[in-house]
DSSP file (Angstrom, degrees, kcal/mol; ACC not computed):
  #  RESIDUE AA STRUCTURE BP1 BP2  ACC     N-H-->O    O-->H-N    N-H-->O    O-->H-N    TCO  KAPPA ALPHA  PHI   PSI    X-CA   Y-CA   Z-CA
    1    1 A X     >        0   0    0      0, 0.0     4,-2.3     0, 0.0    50,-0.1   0.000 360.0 360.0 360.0 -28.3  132.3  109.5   74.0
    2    2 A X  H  >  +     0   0    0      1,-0.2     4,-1.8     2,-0.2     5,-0.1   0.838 360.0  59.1 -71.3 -30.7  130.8  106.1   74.5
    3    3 A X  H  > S+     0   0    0      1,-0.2     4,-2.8     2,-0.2     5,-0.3   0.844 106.8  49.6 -49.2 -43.7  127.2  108.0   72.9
    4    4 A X  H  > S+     0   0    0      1,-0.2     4,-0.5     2,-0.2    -1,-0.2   0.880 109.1  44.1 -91.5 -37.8  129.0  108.6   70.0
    5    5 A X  H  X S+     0   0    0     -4,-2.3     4,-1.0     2,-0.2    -1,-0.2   0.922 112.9  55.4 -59.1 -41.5  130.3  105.2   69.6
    6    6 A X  H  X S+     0   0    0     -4,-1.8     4,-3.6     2,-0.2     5,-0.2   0.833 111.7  47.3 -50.5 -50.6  126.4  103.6   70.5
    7    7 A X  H  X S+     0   0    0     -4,-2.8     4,-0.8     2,-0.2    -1,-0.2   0.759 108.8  46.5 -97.8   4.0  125.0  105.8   67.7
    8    8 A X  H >< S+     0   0    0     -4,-0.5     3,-3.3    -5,-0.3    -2,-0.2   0.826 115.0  53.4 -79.0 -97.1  127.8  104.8   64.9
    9    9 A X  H 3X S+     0   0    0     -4,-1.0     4,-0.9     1,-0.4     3,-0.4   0.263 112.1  45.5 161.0 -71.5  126.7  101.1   66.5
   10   10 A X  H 3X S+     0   0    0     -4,-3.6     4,-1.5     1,-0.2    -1,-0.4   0.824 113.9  49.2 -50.4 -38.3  122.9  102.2   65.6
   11   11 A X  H <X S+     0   0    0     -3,-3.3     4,-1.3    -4,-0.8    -2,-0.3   0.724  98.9  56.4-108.9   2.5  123.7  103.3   62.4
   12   12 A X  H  > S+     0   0    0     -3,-0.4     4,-1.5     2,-0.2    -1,-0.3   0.582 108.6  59.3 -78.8  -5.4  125.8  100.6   60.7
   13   13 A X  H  X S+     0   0    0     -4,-0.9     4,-5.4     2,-0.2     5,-0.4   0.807  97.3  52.9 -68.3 -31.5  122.7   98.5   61.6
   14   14 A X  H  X S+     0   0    0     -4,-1.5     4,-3.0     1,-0.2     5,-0.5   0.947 107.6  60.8 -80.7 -27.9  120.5  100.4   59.8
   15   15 A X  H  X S+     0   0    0     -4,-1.3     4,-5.1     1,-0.2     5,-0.3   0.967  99.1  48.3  -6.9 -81.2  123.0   99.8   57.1
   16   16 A X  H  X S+     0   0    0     -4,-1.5     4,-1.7     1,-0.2     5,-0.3   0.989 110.1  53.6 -59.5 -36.6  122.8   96.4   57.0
   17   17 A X  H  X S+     0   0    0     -4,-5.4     4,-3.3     1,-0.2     5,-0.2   0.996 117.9  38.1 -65.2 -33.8  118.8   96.9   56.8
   18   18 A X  H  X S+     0   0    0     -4,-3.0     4,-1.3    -5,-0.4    -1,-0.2   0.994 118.6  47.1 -61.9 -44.3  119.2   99.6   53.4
   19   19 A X  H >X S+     0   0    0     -4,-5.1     3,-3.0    -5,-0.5     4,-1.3   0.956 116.8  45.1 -65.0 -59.2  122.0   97.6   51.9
   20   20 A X  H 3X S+     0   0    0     -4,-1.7     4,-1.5    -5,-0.3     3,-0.3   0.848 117.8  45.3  10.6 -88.0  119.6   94.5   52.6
   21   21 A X  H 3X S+     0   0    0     -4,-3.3     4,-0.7    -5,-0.3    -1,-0.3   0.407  98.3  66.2 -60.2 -10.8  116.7   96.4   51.2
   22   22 A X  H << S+     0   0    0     -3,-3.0    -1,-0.2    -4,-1.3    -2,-0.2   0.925 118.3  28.0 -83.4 -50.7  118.5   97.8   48.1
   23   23 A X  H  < S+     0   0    0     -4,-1.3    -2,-0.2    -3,-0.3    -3,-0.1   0.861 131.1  36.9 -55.8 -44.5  118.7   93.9   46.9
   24   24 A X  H  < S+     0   0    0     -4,-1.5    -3,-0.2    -5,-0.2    -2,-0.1   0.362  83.2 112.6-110.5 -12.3  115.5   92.4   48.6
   25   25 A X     <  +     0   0    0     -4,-0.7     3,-0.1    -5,-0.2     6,-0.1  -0.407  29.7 162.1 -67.7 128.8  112.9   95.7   48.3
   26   26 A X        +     0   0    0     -2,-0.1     2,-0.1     1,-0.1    -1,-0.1   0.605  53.4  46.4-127.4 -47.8  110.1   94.3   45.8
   27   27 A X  S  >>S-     0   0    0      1,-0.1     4,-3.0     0, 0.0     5,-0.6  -0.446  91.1-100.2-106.0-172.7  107.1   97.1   46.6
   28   28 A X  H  >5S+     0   0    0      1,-0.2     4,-3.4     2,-0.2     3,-0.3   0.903 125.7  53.5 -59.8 -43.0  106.4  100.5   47.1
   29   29 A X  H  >5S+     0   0    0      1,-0.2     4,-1.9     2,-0.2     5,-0.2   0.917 109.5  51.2 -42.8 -65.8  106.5   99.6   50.8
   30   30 A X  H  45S+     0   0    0      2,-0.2    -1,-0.2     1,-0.2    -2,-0.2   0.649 107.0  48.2  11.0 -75.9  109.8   98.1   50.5
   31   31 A X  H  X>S+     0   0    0     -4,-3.0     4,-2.5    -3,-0.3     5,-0.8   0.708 102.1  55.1 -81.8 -49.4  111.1  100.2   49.1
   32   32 A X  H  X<S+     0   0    0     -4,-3.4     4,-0.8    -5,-0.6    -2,-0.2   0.947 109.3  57.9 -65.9 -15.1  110.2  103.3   51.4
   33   33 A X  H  X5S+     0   0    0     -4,-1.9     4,-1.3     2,-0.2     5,-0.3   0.814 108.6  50.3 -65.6 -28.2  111.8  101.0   54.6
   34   34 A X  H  >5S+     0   0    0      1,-0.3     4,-3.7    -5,-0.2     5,-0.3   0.968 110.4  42.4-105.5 -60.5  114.8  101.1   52.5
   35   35 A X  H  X5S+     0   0    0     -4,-2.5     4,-1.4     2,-0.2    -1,-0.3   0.876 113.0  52.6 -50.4 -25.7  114.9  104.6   51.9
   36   36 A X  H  X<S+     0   0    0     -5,-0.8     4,-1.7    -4,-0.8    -2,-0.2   0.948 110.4  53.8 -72.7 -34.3  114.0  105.5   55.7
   37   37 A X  H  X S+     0   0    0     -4,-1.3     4,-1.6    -3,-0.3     5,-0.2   0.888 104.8  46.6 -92.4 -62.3  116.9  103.3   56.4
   38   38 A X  H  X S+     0   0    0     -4,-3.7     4,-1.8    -5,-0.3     5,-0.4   0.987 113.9  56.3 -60.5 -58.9  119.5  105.3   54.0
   39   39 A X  H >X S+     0   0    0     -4,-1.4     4,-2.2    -5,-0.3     3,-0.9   0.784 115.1  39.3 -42.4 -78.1  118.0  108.7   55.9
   40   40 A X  H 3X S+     0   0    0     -4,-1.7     4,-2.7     1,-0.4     5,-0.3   0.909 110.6  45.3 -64.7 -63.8  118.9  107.3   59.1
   41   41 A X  H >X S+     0   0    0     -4,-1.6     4,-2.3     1,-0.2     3,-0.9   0.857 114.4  51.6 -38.3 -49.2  121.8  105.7   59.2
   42   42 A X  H <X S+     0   0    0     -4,-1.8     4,-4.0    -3,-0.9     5,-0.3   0.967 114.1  47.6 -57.2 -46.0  123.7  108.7   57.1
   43   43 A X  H 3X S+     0   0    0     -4,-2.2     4,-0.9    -5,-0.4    -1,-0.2   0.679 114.8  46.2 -85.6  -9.9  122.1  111.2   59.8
   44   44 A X  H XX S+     0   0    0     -4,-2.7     3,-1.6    -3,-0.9     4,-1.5   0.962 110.5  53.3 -52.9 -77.4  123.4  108.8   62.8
   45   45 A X  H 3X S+     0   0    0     -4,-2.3     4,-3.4    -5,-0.3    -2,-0.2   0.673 112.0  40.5 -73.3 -44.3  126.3  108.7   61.1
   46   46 A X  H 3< S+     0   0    0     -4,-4.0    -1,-0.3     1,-0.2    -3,-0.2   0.954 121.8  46.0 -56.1 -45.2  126.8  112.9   60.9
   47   47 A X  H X< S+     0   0    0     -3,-1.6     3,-0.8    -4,-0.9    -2,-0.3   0.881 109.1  50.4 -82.8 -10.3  125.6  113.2   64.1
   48   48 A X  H >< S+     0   0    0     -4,-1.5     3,-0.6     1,-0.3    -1,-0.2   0.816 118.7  43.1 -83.8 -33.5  127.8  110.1   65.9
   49   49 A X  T 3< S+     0   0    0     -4,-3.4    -1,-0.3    -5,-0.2    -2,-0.1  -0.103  76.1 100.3-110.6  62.2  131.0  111.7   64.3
   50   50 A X  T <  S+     0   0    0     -3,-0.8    -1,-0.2     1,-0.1    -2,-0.1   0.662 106.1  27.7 -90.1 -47.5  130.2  115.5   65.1
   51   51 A X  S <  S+     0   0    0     -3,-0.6    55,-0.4    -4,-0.2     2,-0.3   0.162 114.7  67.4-123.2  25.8  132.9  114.4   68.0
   52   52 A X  S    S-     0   0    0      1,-0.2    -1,-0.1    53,-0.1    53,-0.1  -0.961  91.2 -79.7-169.5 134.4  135.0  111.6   66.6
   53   53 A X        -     0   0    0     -2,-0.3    -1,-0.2     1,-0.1    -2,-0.1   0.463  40.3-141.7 -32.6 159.9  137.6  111.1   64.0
   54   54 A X  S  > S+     0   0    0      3,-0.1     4,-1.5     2,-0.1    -1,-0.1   0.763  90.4  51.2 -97.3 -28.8  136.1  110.8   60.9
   55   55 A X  H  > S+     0   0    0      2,-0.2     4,-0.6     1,-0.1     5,-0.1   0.765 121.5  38.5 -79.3 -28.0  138.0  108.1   58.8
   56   56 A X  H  > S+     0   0    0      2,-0.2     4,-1.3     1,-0.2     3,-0.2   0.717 115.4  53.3-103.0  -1.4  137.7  105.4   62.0
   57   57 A X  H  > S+     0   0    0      1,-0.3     4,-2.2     2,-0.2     3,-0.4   0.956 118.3  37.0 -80.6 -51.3  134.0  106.7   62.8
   58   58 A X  H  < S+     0   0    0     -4,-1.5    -1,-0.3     1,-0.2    -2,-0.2   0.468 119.4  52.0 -78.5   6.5  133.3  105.9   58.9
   59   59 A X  H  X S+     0   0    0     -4,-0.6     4,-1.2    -3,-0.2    -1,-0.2   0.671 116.0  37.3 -60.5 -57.4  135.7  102.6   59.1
   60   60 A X  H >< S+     0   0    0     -4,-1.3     3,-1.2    -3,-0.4     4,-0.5   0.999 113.3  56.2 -82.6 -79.0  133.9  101.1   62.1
   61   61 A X  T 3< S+     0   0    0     -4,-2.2    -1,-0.2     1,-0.3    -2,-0.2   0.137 115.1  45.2-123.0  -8.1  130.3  102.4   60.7
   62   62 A X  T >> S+     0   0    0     -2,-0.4     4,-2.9    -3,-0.2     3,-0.8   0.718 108.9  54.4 -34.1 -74.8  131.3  100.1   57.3
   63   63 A X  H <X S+     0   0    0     -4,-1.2     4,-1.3    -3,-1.2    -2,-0.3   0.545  99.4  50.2 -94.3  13.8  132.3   97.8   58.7
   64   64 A X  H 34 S+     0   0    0     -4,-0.5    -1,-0.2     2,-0.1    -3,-0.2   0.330 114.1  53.6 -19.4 -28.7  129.5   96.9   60.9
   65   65 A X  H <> S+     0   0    0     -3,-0.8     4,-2.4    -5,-0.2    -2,-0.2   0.836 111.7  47.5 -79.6 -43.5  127.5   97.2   57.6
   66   66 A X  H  X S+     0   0    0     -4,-2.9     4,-1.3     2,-0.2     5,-0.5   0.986 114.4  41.7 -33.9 -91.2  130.1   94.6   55.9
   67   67 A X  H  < S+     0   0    0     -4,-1.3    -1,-0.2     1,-0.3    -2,-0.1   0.474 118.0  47.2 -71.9   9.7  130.1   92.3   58.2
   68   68 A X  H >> S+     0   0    0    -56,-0.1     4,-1.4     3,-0.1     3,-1.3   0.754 111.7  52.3 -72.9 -61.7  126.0   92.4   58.9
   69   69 A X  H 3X S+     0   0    0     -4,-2.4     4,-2.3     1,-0.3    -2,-0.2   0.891 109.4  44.9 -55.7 -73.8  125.2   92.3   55.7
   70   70 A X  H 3X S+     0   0    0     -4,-1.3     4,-1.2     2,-0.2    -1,-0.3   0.639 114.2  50.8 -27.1 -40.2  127.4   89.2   55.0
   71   71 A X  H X> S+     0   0    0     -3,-1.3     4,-2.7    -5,-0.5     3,-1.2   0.967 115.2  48.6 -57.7 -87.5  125.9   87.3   58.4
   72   72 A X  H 3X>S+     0   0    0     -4,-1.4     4,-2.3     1,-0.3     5,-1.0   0.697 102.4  54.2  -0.8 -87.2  122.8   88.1   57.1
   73   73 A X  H 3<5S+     0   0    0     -4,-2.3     6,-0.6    -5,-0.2     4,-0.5   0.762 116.5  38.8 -33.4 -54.2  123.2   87.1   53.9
   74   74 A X  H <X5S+     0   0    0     -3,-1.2     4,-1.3    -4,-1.2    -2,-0.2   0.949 120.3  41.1 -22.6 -81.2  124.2   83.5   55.0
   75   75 A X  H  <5S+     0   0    0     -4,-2.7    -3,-0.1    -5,-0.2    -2,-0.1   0.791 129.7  23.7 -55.9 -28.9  122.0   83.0   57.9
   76   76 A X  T  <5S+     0   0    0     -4,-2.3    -3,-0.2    -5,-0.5    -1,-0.1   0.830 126.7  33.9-113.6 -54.4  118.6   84.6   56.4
   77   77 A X  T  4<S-     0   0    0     -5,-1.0    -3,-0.2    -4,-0.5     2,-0.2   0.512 104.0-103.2-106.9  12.8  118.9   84.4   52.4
   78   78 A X     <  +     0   0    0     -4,-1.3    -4,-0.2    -6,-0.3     3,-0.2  -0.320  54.7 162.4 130.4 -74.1  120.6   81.7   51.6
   79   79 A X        -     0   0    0     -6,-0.6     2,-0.3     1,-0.2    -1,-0.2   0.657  47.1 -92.7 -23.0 151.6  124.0   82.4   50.6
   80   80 A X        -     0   0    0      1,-0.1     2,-0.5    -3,-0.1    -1,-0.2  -0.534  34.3-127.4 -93.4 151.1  126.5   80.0   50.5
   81   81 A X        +     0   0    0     -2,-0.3     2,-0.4    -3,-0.2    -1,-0.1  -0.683  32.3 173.5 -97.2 124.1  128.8   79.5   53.7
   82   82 A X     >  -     0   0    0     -2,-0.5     4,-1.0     1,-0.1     5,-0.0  -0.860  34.2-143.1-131.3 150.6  132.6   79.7   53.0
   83   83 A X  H  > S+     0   0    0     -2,-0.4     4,-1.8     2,-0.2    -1,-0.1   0.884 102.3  65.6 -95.6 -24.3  135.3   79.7   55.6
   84   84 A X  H  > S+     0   0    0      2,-0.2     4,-2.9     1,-0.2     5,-0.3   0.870 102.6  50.1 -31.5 -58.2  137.2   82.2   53.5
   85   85 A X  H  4 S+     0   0    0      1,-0.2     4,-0.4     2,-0.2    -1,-0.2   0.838 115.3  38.1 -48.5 -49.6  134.4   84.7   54.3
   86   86 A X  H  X S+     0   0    0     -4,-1.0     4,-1.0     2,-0.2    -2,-0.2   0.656 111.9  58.3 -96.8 -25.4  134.3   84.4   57.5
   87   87 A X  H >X S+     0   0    0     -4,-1.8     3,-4.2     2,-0.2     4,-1.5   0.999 117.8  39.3  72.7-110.8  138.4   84.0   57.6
   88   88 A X  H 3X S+     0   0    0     -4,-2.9     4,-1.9     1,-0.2    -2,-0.2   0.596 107.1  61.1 -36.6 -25.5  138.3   87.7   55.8
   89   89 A X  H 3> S+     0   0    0     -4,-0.4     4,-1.8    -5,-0.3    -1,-0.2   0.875 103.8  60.0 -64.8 -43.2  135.1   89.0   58.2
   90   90 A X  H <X S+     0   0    0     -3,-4.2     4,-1.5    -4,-1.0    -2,-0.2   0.772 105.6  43.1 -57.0 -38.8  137.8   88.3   61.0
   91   91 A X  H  X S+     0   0    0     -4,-1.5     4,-3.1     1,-0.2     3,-0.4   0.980 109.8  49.6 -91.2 -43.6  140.1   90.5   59.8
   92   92 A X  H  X S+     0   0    0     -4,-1.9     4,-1.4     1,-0.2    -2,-0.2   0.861 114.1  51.8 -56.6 -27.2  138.1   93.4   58.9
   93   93 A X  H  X S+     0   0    0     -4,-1.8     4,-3.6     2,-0.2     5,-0.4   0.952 109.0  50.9 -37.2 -65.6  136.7   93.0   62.4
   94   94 A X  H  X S+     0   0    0     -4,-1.5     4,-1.4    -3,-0.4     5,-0.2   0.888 114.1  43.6 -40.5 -68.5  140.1   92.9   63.6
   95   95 A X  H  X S+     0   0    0     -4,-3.1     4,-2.7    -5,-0.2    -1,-0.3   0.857 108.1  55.1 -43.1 -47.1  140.7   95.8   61.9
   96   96 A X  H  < S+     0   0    0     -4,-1.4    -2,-0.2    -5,-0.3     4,-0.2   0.978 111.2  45.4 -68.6 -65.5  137.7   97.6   62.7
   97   97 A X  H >X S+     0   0    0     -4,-3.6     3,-2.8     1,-0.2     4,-2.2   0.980 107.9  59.0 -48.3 -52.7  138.3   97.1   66.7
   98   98 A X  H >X S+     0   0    0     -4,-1.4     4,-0.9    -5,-0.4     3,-0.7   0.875 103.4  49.7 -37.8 -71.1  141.8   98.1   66.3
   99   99 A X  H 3< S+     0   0    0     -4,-2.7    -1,-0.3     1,-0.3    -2,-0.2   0.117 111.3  52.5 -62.3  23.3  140.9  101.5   64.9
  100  100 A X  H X4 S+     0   0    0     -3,-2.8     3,-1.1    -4,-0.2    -1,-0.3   0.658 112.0  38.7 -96.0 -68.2  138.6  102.0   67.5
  101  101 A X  H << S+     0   0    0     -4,-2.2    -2,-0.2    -3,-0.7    -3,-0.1   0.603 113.8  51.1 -74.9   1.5  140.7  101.4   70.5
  102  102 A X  T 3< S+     0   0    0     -4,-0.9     2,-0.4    -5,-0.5    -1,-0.3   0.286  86.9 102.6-107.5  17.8  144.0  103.0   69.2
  103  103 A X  S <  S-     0   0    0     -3,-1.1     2,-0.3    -5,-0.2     3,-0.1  -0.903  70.9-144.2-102.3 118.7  141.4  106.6   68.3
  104  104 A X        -     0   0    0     -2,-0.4    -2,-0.1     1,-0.1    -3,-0.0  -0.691  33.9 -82.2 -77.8 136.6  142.5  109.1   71.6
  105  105 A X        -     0   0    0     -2,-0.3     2,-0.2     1,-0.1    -1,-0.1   0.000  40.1-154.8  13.1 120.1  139.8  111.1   72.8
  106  106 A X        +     0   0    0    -55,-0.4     2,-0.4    -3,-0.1    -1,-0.1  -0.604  17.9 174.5-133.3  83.1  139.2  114.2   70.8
  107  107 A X        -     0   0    0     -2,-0.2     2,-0.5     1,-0.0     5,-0.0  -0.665  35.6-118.0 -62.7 129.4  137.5  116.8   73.2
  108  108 A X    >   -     0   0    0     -2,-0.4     3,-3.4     1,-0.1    -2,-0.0  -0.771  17.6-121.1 -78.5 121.8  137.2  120.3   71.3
  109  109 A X  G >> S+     0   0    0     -2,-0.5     3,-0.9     1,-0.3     4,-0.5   0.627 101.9  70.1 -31.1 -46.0  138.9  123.1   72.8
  110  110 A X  G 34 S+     0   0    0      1,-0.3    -1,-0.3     2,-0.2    -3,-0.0   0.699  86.8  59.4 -36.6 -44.9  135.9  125.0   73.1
  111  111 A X  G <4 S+     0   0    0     -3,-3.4    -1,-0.3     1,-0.3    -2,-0.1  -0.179  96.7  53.4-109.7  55.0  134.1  123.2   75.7
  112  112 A X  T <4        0   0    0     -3,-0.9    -1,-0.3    -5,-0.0    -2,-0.2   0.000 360.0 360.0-129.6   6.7  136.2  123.2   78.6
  113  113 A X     <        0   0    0     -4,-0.5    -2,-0.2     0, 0.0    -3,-0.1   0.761 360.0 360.0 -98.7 360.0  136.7  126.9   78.7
């Protein structure tokens, strides 16, 4: 289960790089990182919840993208630093964890017989 949490974890980074890249992409180069970047993350994202709920897999895998992108933004381009933001980052965090730890196990019937 923990794999399948690691590659949601892999692919809300590549998130942050596409959402990134959708604003910051200038050439043809650019731009193809920012498309390789949407391919991956989506096809993490199918394969990381193949065995785990689907609203908290895409919840968690959001917000990781959120609250990169937002860091990001701040730290790297500029963006102005507000305590509100970071305030509101806390709680989707908050959020985020929650619906992660409260998600049981969901083994398919299939593979213990």
């Amino acid at each position: 289960m923990n794999k399948d949490w690691n590659i949601i974890l892999i692919a809300g980074l590549f998130e942050i790089g596409w959402v990134i890249g959708l604003n910051h992409a200038y050439n043809w180069w650019t731009w193809g990182l920012t498309l390789l970047a949407i391919y991956v993350s989506m096809h993490l994202l199918i394969i990381g919840s193949r065995r785990l709920p689907v609203g908290t897999t895409y919840a968690v895998f959001t917000g990781i993208g959120t609250t990169g992108t937002v860091i990001i933004d701040i730290l790297i381009f500029g963006e102005p630093f507000q305590w509100i933001k970071v305030f509101l980052i806390f709680l989707l965090l908050c959020g985020v964890i929650g619906l992660k730890t409260i998600t049981p196990n969901k083994e398919s019937k299939g593979e213990h017989a």
